[in-house]
LUMPATI-501993 format. One record per residue (C-alpha): x, y, z. Coordinates in steps of 0.2 Angstrom, whole numbers, plus 5000, padded with zeros to 4 digits. Layout:
% residues N
XYZ;...
END
This chain:
% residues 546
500646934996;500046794989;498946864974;500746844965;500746674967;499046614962;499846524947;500946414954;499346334963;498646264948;499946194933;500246314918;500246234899;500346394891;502346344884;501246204873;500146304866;501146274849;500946064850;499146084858;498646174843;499046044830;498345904841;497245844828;498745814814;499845724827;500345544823;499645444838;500845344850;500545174856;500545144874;501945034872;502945164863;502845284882;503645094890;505545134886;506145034900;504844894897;505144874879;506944854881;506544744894;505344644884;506844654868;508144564880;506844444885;506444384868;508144354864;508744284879;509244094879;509744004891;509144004911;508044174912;506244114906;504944204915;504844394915;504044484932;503044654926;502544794940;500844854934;499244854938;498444694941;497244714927;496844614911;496744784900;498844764902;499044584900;497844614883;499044764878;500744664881;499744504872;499544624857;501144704858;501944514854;500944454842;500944614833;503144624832;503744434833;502344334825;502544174839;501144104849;500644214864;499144134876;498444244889;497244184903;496544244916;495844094924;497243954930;497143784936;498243624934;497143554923;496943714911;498743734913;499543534907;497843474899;497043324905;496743144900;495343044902;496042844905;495242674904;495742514911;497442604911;497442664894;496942854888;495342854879;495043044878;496743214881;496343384881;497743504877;498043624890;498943834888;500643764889;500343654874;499443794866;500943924869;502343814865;503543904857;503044044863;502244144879;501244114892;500344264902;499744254916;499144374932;500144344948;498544354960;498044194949;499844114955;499744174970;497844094974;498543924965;500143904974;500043714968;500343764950;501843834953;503243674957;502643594942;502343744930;504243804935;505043634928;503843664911;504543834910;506243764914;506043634900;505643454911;504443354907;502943364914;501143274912;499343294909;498243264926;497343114923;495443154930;495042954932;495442934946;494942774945;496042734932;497942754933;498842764917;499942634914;501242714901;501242884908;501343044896;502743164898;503043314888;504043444886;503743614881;504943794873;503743904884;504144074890;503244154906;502644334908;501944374926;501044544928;500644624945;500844724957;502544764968;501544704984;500744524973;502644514965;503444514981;502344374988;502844284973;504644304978;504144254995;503344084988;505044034977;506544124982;507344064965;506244194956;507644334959;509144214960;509144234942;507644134936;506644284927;507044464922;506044604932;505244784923;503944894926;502544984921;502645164920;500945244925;501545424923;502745544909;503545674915;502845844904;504445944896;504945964878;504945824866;504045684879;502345814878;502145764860;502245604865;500945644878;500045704865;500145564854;499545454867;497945544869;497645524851;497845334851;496645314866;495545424854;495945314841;495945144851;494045184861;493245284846;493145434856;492945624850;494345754847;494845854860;494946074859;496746124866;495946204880;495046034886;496845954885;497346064897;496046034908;496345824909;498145864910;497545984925;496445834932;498045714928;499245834939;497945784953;498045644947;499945604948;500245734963;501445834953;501245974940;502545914931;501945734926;500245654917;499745484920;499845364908;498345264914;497445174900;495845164913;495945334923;495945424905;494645314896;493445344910;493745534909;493645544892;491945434888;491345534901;491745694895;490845624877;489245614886;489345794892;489845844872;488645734865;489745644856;490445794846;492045874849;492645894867;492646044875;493646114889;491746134901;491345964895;492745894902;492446024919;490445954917;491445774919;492245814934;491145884943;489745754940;491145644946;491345734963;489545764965;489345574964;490445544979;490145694989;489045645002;490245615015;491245775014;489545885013;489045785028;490645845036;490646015034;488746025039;489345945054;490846115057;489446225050;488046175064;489546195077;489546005081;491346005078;492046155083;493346245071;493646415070;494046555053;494146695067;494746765079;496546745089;496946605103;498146535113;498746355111;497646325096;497946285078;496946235061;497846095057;497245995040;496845795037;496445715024;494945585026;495045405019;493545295020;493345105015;492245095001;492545294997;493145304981;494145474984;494845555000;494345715008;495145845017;494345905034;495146025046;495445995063;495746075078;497446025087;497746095106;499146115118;498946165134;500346165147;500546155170;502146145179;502845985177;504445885172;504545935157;503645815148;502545825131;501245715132;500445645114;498845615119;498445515102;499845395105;499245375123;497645315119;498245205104;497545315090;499045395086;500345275073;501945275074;502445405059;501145545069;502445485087;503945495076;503445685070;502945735087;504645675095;505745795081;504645905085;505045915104;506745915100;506846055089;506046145101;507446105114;508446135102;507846305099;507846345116;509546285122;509046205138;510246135147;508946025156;507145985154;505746105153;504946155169;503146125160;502345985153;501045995141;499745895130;499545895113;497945825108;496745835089;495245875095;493745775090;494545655082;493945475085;494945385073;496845355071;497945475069;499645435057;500645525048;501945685051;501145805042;500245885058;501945925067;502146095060;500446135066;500946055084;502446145087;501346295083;500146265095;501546205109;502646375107;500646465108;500546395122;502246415132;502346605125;500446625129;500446725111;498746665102;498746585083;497646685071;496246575067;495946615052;497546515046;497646335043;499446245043;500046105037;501746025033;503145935043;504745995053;506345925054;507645935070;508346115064;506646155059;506446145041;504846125034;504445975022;503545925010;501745815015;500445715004;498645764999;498745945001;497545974986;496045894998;496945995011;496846165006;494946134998;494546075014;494946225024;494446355009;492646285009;492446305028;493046485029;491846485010;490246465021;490946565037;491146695027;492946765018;493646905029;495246905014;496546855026;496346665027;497246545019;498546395022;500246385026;501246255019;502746185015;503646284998;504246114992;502446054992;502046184978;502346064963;501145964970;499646084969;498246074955;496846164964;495146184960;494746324949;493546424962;494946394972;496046484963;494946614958;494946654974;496546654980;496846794964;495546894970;496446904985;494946834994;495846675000;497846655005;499146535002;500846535011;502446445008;503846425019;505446345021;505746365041;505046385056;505546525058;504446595043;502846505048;502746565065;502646745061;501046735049;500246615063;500546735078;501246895071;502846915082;504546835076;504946655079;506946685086;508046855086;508546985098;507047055098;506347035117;504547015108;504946855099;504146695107;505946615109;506346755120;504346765127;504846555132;506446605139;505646735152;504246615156;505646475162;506646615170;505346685181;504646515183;506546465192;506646615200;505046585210;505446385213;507146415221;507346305236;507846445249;509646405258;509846385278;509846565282;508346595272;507446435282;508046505299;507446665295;505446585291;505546495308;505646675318;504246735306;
END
């Protein structure tokens, strides 16, 4: 079944083939020229007067930006632009060196330096200078403001005051901005203008050529080789990773320079190639993969158990993905998640939340689960079971919804005693009707899974079920997707429950059909009722005479 969708795994260029082609005439694109929003932003800045005079950025907190908007300035308006990435009081007003009250030394600081004109600077550096700020705002505002005096023996006894036509640009990012904004609540109250940054283009039509162009003036800019049309392809395949989205390409100046030098080691400088670029990538994954080798030697020698066969009850491959501090990329992993169930009040226990290693995203996807299932059911009252939901062999915290598919599966498993294929991996989340939606990382996911059933051996029904909206987000690994056209390993999407459920146990979810696991759930409580019944007063007379 899913042979027919191998390509909407992985994204498909072959609509460009026409512009990819004539990639070496192309006129390159400045950076500036993929920022409509900022450049308009930057316009109305310039030609502002009056009250508005800094400017608040959204982008990486990184001097390559500061250095591109700098050049953008100088390079249209001709006025003095000063970018620093260093800040103190006395860099900032200059200084004066004074002598029986007299100054016998000044040194002109960056607002001297940048008047009439602009002023850079990185909001980290504002925010680890917080002293700055009162007197840099008045400068900025036009007060007059005076070089610190570093005798402090010594007061001046005529102070210096001057003022300054300075214009502030503040670059950061949305988590630094908004601790500027928590440091002067005036920032927003119409003292600056705010724009962003953006790090990704979305790939239709016209804005591909402008892609396109990009590429050629990072090729330009960093004197690095041409690139063949089929290695385009392949780093606007990495940049769908990238991004999490086959229809959008980063726009980062860094992420595609480090791709791209590195890819010219593999060519030898000459013309890049589309296995350079594969060379580049996978040098890059061998660098980092000790961590996720060390994993799966760790399922492959049966010290974490996880199963690619077989069928049982209660019992799901659900799928993680693995951050660790100092890692430079995550890592899927399965996991095993269990549900077993007794008689009881009806209460589903989260064993992760219980003992404080479940967040409160993971709590909030297992309560809509719970009551989709009661839903589903149509109780009137609770469950007459209780059950416990647990990921097995997990010692860390547990956060996020995307598991709550995969524990509804395991909880209906469980109450319709039906067993799960094992050789199916789930991920994705449910809502209260039980829709299926859309969850993050499902590239490390899915090459998680396919590398333990790799080295388990392929029986050519394993695979992933997932959520259909999630498919846009896929940019697989190319043996992966090899294999999925050879029919070796499996992808299924779905929009319901009720689609999931019958690929995981093979019986239908819901319907008249008296094998369904509804209907299976139903019996179970029925025959559970009938047995609990407390017997009237003729039936207890009649047990006393027994």
């Amino acid at each position: 079944m899913t042979q027919d969708i191998w390509r909407l795994v992985t994204p498909q260029y072959d609509d460009f083939n026409e512009p990819l082609a004539q990639f070496a005439q192309l006129t390159a694109v400045p950076f500036f020229d993929t920022q409509p929003r900022l450049l308009q932003a930057i316009e109305r800045f310039i030609h502002i007067q009056g009250f508005s005079r800094v400017l608040l950025i959204n982008a990486p907190d990184n001097s390559i930006y500061r250095c591109l908007i700098q050049e953008h300035l100088e390079n249209t308006h001709r006025v003095p632009v000063v970018r620093t990435e260093t800040l103190d009081m006395t860099m900032l007003f200059g200084q004066v060196t004074a002598k029986n009250g007299q100054v016998i030394d000044q040194t002109h600081g960056l607002l001297a330096q940048a008047d009439n004109g602009y002023l850079i600077i990185s909001a980290n550096l504002l925010l680890a200078n917080p002293l700055c700020w009162p007197m840099l705002k008045a400068a900025v505002l036009g007060e007059p403001v005076s070089p610190i005096n570093v005798s402090k023996k010594s007061l001046l006894q005529t102070p210096i005051n001057q003022s300054y036509n300075i214009k502030l640009i503040v670059v950061g990012d949305r988590h630094q901005l908004g601790d500027i904004d928590f440091l002067d609540s005036d920032i927003h109250a119409g003292l600056c203008l705010f724009s962003e940054m953006e790090l990704d283009i979305k790939i239709e039509n016209d804005r591909m050529l402008t892609y396109l162009g990009y590429l050629r003036w990072l090729i330009q800019r960093y004197d690095l080789p041409l690139l063949t049309a089929e290695a385009i392809k392949t780093v606007m395949t990495a940049g769908a990773r990238y991004t999490e989205d086959q229809h959008y390409a980063p726009l980062c100046v860094m992420w595609h320079r480090s791709l791209l030098e590195e890819s010219a080691i593999e060519s030898q400088g000459q013309t890049i190639e589309q296995q350079h670029v594969e060379q580049a990538i996978h040098q890059r994954y061998y660098r980092a993969s000790y961590l996720p080798e060390r994993a799966l030697d760790d399922i492959l020698d049966g010290q974490v158990i996880i199963e690619t066969q077989g069928e049982h009850v209660g019992q799901v491959n659900g799928l993680t993905v693995i951050d660790v501090a100092g890692h430079p990329t995550s890592y899927g992993e399965p996991a095993r998640i269990s549900c077993v169930i007794h008689f009881g009040d009806g209460d589903i226990a989260d064993v992760e939340r219980k003992v404080e290693l479940g967040g409160n995203l993971h709590a909030k996807g297992m309560m809509i689960m719970q009551a989709f299932v009661s839903s589903a059911l149509h109780l009137d009252v609770p469950l007459p079971f209780s059950a416990s939901v647990v990921f097995e062999q997990s010692y860390s915290e547990v956060d996020g919804d995307s598991a709550s598919l995969a524990e509804l599966c395991s909880l209906v498993s469980a109450l319709s005693e039906y067993p799960i294929d094992q050789q199916i991996a789930v991920t994705g989340a449910v809502d209260q009707f039980g829709r299926v939606q859309a969850v993050g990382g499902l590239n490390e996911k899915i090459e998680g899974f396919y590398r333990v059933c790799q080295h388990h051996g392929f029986t050519g029904q394993q695979g992933v079920i997932l959520p259909k909206s999630n498919l846009k987000h896929l940019a697989l690994h190319s043996q992966v997707v090899e294999s999925i056209k050879n029919g070796e390993f499996n992808i299924w999407p779905v929009s319901t429950v009720d689609e999931a459920i019958p690929i995981l146990m093979n019986k239908p979810f819901r319907g008249d059909d008296q094998e369904s696991v509804i209907s299976k759930i139903a019996e179970r409580i029925e025959f559970f009722e009938k047995h609990i019944q407390t017997p009237g007063i003729v039936e207890r007379i009649k047990n006393w005479f027994i």
